[in-house]
N, C-alpha and C positions, 0 to 999 in steps of 0.2 A: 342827376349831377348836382354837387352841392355850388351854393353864390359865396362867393365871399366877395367885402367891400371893403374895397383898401383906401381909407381915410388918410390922407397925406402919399395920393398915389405919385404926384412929379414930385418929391422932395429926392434928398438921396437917398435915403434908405429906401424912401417909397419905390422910388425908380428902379432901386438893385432889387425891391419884392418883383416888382415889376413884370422885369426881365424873367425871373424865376415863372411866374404864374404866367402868361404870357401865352406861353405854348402847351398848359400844360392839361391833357384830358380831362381830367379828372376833375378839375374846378373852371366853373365858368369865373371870370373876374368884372367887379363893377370898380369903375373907377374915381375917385371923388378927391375934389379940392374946393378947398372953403371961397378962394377967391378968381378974378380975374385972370391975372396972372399965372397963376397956377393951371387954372382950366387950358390958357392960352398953351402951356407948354403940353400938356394931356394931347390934345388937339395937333399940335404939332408933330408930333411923333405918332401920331395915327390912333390914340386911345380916345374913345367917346365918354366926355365926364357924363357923370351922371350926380343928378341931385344929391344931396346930403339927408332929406327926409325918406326918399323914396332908398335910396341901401340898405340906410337904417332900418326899415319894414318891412324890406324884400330878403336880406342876404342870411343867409344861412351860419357863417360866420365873416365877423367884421374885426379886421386889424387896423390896429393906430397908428399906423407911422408919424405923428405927429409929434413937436418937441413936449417935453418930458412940464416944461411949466403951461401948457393948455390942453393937459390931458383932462384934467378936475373939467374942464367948462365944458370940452366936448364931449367927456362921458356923459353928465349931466342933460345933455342936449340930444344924445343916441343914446344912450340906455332906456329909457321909457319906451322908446319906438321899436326896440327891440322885438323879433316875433319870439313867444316865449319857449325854451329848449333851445335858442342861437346862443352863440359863443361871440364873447370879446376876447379880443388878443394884444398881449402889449407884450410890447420889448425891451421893456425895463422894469424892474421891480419899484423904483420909485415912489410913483402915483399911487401903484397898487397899497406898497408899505406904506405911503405917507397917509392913509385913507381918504386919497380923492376921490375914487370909484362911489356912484349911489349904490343904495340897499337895493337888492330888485333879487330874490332868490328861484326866480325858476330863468334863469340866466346863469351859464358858465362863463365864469372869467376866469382865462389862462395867460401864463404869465412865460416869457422864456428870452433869452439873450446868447447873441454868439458868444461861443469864445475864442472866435477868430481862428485862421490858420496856423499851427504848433511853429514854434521857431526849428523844435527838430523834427522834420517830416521826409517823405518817402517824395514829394515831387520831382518829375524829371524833365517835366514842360515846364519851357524858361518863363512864358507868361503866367504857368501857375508858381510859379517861384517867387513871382513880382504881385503875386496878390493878396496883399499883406489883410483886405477887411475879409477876403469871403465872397462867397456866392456868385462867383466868377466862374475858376478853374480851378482851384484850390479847394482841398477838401478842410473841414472846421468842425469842431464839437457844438455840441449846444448844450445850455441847463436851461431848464423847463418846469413849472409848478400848474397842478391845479388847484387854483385858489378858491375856488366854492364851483359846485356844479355834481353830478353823479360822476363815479367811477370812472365808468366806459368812456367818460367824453376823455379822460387821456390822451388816451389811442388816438382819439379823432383827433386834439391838438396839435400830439407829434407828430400825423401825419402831416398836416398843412405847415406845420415848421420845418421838416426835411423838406417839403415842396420848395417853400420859398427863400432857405438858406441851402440849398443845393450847390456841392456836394457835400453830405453831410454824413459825417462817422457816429459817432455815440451822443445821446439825446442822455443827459445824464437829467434823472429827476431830482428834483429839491426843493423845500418848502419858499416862499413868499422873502420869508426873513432871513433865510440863510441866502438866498439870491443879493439879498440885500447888503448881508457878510460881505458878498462876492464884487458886487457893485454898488455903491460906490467902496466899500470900507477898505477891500484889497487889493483890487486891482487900481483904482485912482489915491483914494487916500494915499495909501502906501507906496505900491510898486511904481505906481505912475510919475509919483513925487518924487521917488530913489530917482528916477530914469531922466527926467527933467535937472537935476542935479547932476549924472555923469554928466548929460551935456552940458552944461554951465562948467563944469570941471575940467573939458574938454577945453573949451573956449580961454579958461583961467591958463591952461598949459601953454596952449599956443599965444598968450600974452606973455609967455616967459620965455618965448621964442622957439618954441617947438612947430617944426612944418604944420600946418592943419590937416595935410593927408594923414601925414604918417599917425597925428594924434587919433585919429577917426579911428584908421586901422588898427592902431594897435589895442584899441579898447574894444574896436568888434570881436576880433580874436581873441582877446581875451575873456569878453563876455560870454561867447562862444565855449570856449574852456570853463569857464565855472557853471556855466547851463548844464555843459558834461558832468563834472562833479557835483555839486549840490542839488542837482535833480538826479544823481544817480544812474544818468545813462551808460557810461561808463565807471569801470571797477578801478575808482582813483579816489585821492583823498587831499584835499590843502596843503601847502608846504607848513612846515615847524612855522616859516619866517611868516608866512601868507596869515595865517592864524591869529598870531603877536600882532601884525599891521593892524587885522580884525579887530581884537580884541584893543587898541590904544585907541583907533579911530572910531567904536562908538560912542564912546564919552565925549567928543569933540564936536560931534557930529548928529545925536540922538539924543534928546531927552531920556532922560529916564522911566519916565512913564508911559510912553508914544505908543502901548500896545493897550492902552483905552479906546484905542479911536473904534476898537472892536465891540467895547461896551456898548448893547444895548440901546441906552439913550444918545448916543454920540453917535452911532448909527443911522438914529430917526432924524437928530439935529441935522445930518448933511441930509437925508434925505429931502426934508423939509425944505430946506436951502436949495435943492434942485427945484423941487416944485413949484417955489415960489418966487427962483431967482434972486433972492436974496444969499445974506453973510450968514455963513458960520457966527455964533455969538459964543 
């Protein structure tokens, strides 16, 4: 039976691995948190922490749930202790891109991140409808990298990543950087930015006296419609007028150059800036 040792086991993420590995045959789970508190919650919900030196040299493979700026110290501090052919696991490309991780090559580091449950999906259970992170009830993609280690340990990753982000559809592979494309550059840089923006525009409408329901709703629905079109789920297209609106408000609205953020080095700068919790410069 393989160990694996979940480093940041009471956080949240840790908790929703948790649940996942929990019940599950196939992996024994060791449980570990750095401090007091932490352990205290372990303990309360029936999991026995266990040391942080002794997982480290025991577990077969070992995942990080831990925040994204104390990945550099913790790897530093369990990588050595590593049995050599174990796997680390992160769920961010971050640390990995920002080169936190130590040198240690007879050691797999694999890399993978939800992509959360689709907004257009086949759910018919109202609680998996409401489960907007995953690993609930709700089925969700993943992307996944092996960042150094042999071949075959693939396999072995995706398998413990279907484990622990259960239920899971396609395990989509991609390298370290392009993960990085993905997070931070696209989904927050960008998309997340847009999305934080309807809402502020929401709130801008209803200061002009528009109900606050009807504002919510009418922009869900409408989001809703353009997810149809622009992702091409259905066979529709922009209106003439829809288009024009497009094309006047992103001069107003968009720099002109804002599709640098994808460049390479503006890439690693956010990445950096997660790691170390610091600004963008």
């Amino acid at each position: 039976m393989t160990t694996i040792a979940l480093f940041g086991a009471a956080g949240k993420m840790g908790s929703r691995i948790s649940r996942r590995l929990r019940n599950n045959s196939v992996y024994t789970t060791l449980y570990v948190e750095s401090g007091e508190a932490g352990a205290a919650r372990l303990q309360a919900r029936g999991d026995t922490p266990t040391a942080s030196d002794t997982a480290a040299a025991t577990a077969d493979v070992i995942i990080f749930a831990v925040p994204d700026k104390l990945i550099g110290k913790a790897a530093r501090q369990v990588v050595p202790l590593m049995r050599p052919g174990a796997m680390l696991i992160m769920l961010d490309p971050a640390a990995p891109h920002g080169g936190e991780l130590p040198e240690r090559a007879d050691t797999t580091y694999f890399v993978c991140h939800p992509c959360h449950p689709p907004i257009v999906n086949d759910e018919t259970d109202p609680e998996a409808r409401m489960d907007f992170f995953g690993a609930i009830k709700a089925k969700q993609h993943i992307v996944a990298a092996l960042m150094q280690g042999p071949e075959e340990d693939y396999a072995r990753g995706e398998a413990v990543v279907r484990a622990m982000f259960e239920p899971v559809m396609n395990v989509y592979r991609v390298t370290v950087e392009q993960m990085a494309i993905l997070e931070p550059a696209l989904s927050e840089t960008v998309v997340l930015t847009c999305m934080v923006i309807i809402t502020e525009a929401i709130e801008e409408a209803v200061k002009h006296g528009v109900p606050a329901e009807a504002a919510r709703q009418f922009i869900l629905g409408h989001m809703n419609v353009n997810v149809g079109i622009l992702f091409k789920y259905i066979d529709a297209e922009l209106s003439d007028g829809a288009k024009m609106a497009v094309s006047r408000a992103r001069e107003r609205l968009f720099q002109p150059d804002w599709k640098k953020v994808f460049e390479p080095e503006n890439v690693m700068a956010e990445v950096k800036a997660i790691t170390q919790a610091t600004s963008v410069k």
